[in-house]
N, C-alpha and C positions, 0 to 999 in steps of 0.2 A: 284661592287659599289652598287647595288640596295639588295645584300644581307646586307651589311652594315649598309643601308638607312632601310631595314628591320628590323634590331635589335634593331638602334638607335629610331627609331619613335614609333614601336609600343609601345614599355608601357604607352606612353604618350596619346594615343588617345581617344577621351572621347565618351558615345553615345548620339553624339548631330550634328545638321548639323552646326550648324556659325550660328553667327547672320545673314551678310547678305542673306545668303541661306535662312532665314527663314522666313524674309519682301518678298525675292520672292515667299514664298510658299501659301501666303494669295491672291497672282494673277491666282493660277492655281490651275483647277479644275482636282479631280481625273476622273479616265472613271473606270464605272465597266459595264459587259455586264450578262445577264443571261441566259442559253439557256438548251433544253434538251438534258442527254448524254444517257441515253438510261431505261432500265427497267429490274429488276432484283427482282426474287420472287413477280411480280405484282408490283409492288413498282417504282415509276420515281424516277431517278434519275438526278439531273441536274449540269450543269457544272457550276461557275462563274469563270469572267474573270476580274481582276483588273490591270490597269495600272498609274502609277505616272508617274510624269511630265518627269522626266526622260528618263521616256520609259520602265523601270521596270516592267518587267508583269509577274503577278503569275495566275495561273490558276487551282483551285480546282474544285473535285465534294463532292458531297453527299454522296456518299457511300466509309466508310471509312477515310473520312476527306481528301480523296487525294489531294497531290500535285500533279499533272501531268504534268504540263510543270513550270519552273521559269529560263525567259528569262531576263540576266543580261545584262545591257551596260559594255564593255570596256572603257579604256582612248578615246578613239577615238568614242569613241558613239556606237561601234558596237556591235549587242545583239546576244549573245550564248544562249539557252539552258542548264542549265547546272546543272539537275536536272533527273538519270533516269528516264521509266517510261514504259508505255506499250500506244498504239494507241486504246484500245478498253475494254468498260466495262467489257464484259468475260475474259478478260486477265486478268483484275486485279482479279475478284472474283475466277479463276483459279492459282492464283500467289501465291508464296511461299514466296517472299522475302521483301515484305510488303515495295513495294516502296512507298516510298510518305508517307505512314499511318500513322494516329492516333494508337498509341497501348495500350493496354491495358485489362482486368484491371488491370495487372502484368503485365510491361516491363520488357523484358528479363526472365533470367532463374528464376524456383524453381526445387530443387532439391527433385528428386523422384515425383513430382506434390506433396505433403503434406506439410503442417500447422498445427500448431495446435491454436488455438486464443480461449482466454474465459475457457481453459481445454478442447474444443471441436475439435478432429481432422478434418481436410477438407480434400476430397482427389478430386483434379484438372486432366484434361486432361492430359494424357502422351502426348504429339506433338512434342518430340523434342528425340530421344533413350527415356528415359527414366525418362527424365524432361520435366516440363509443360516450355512454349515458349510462350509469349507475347500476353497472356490473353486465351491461349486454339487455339481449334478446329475454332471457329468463336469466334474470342474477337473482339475490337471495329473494328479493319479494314475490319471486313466481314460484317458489321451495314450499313445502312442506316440513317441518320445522318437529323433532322428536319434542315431547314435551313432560316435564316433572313438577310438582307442584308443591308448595312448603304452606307454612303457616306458623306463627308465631303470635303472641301476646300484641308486641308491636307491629311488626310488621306482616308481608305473605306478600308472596310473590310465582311467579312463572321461570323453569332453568329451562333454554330452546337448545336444542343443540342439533348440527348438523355436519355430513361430511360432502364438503365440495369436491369433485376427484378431479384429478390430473387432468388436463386438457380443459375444465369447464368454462365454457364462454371465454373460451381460448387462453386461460392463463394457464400458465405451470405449477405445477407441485397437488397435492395432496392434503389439502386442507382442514382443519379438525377446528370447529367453531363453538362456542360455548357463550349463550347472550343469557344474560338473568334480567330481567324485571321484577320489581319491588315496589309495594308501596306501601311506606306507610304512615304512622299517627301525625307524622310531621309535615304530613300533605306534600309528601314528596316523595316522584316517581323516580324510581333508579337507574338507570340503562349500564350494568355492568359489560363491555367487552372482553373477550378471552381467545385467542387463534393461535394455532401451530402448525407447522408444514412440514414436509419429507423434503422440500427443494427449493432454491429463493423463488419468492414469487415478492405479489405487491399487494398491498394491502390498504385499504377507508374503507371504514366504516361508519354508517348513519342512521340515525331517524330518520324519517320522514313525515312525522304529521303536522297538518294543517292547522293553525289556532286561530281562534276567534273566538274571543274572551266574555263576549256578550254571548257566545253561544253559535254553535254551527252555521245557522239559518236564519240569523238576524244583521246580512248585508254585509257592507264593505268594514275594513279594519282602516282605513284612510283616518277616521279619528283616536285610534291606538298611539298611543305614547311609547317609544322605543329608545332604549338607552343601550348601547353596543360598547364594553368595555375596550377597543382598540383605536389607536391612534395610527392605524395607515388599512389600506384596504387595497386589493390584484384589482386593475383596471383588464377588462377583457374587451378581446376583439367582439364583430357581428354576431358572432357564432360562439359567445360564454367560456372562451378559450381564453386562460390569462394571457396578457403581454410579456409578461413577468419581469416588469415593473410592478415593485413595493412604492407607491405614492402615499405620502402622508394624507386625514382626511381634511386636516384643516383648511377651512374657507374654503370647502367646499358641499353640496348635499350631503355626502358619506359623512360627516361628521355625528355623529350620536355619542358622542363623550358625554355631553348631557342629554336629556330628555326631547327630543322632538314627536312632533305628531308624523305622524307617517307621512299624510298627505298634503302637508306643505310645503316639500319639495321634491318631490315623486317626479312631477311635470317635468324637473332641471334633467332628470337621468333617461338617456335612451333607453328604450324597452322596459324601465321600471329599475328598482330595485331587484337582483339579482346577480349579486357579486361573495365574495370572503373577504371577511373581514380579519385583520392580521389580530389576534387577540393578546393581551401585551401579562399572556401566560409564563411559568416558570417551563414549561414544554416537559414535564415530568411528572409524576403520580400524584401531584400536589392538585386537588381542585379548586380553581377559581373562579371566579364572576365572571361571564363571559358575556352575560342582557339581560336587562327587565324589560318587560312587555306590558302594561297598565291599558286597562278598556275605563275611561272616565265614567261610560254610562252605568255597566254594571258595578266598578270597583274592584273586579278581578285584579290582580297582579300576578306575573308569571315571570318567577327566575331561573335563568338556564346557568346550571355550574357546568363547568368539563374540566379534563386535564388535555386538550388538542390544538394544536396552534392554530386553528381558524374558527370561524362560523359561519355560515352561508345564510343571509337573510333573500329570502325567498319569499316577493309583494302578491305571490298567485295571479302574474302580469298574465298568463296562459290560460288559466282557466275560462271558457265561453260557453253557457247552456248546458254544464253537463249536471247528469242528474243523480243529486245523492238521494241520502238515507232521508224517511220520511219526508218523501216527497220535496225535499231540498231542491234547488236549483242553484246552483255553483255559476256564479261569473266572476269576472278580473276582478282581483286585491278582495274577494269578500274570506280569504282565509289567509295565513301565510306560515312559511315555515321558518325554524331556529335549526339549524343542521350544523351539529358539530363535529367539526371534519380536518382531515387535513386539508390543504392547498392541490385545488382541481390541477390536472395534469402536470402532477408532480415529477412524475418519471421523466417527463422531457426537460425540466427543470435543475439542473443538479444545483442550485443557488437555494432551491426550494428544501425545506424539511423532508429529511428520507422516510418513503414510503416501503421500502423494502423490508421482508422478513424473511430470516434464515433459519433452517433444522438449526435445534438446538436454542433458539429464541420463544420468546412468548408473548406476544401483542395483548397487553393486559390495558385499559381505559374504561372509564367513569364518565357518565354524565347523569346531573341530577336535575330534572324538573320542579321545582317548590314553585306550590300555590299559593298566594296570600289573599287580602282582600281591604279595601277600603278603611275597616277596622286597625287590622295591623299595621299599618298607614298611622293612624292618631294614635297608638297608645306614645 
């Protein structure tokens, strides 16, 4: 029945709370908290903590943009975790798997680390065999991130800003970044993008956290329900490097126009789940529906809006023994990611969406997080 109520409801769902929900929202103040989490290269690092009326609590630092904990209510009010993570600064600046992160300045792969832009070859970190991997050696999630803090009625949120310089992790230009985080009464998390440069360079930017909707530390997401608004998806080489070939998903696994469980046919796809999915977006400031993500057990549901022509669904086919927050123990597919992105190694691609930004430009994008649950499901 609730898979049913699943199919039937979502297309219809808008991002917006109800009128009444939103006369309540003018009575209730958000809570944000700020405090120190540790120091890294001389440099503080601090945490902030934001919570909505709800009871909605996300909790970043500084370095890296992390998410580290985002505690969701059930139908029933009751709050999961349901965000990997690690309990300690040096884990994260020790970490591989870029929970939580800001990434960039390249999300995801380039093939061989080379570009060429302007007739000028680039040559990027190897960090991944033999492809550069989500901005290098230290791309944004090894940063230290300036930080400003708002609050409002409805919402409150985190402004990160940072200066990339000339040459870092070998790209060109002079970089000036501006990421806001927001959350609010509408149980829904913000990720505004903002960048400018002195010289062309190239430019993805992403999330990265881990979800698992029953909660951090309660096993595989193989029974999560995942609905991916696009109708073709980059088929990639050994090595996560498109072919670039745009193949439709039909009648095949990559198919999530409607609802599937993750792990019933996981087995069909080499290496797991881990591709971009072509999202069947306006490719302009317009946000659209790009996945739901429903945990049957708890009744979470988790929609990802953006305005970017891809998403990269990422089954945590990598993850083996490592060891998170509260004593967590991380192995394959018990988290995964929603990474809204452009198309990995674009630049080698000119068929692909341009990645490129010039002085005088402004790389402005949106993606919104909204939380639902079981409830919102029946009404």
């Amino acid at each position: 029945m609730i898979k049913k109520l699943l199919m039937l409801v979502l297309p219809v769902m808008l991002l917006s709370c109800g009128g009444n929900q939103k006369q309540q929202i003018a009575q209730n103040v958000m809570e944000l908290k700020k405090e120190r989490f540790g120091e890294v290269d001389g440099q503080q690092v601090f945490a902030y903590t934001i919570t909505n009326q709800n009871k909605l609590t996300v909790k970043l630092i500084t370095y890296g943009g992390i998410i580290t904990h985002l505690w969701v209510p059930d139908a029933k009010g009751e709050l999961a975790d349901v965000v990997a993570g690690y309990d300690s600064l040096q884990q994260y600046a020790a970490g591989t798997h870029y929970f939580g992160a800001l990434v960039g300045r390249f999300a995801n792969r380039i093939a061989r680390g080379t570009f060429t832009l302007q007739g000028k070859m680039y040559q990027l970190a190897r960090n991944n065999d033999a492809n550069h991997l989500h901005g290098g050696n230290e791309g944004f999630d090894k940063k230290v991130w300036q930080a400003e803090d708002f609050i409002f009625a409805d919402s409150a949120g985190v402004v990160l800003t940072l200066t990339s310089p000339d040459g870092d992790e070998g790209y060109p230009g002079n970089l000036q970044l501006k990421i806001t985080y927001t959350l609010t009464n509408c149980n829904e998390l913000k990720i505004d993008y903002s960048a400018t440069t002195d010289a062309p360079t190239i430019l993805n930017l992403t999330h990265h956290s881990y979800f698992n909707l029953d909660g951090h530390n309660s096993g595989a997401i193989l029974d999560h329900k995942l609905q991916i608004n696009g109708e073709a998806y980059l088929p990639v080489s050994q090595t996560l490097i498109p072919t670039g070939e745009i193949k439709p998903v039909e009648g095949s696994p990559m198919d999530f126009r409607q609802p599937h469980v993750i792990g019933e046919r996981i087995a069909e796809v080499a290496g797991g789940y881990d591709h971009t999915w072509v999202l069947k977006n306006k490719h302009d400031s317009t946000l659209q529906l790009a996945a739901r993500l429903w945990a049957p057990t708890s009744g979470r549901l988790l929609e990802v809006y953006t305005d970017q022509p891809g998403i990269q669904f990422y089954a945590g086919n990598m993850l083996e023994n490592e060891k998170g927050k509260q004593g967590a123990l991380y192995n394959q597919h018990d988290a995964l990611c929603l990474e809204t992105q452009h198309f990995p190694d674009s630049p080698n691609h000119p068929d692909f969406p341009s990645v490129v930004l010039r002085p005088g430009e402004k790389f402005v994008s949106q993606t919104v997080y909204k939380f639902l649950n079981r409830e919102d499901l029946e009404k």
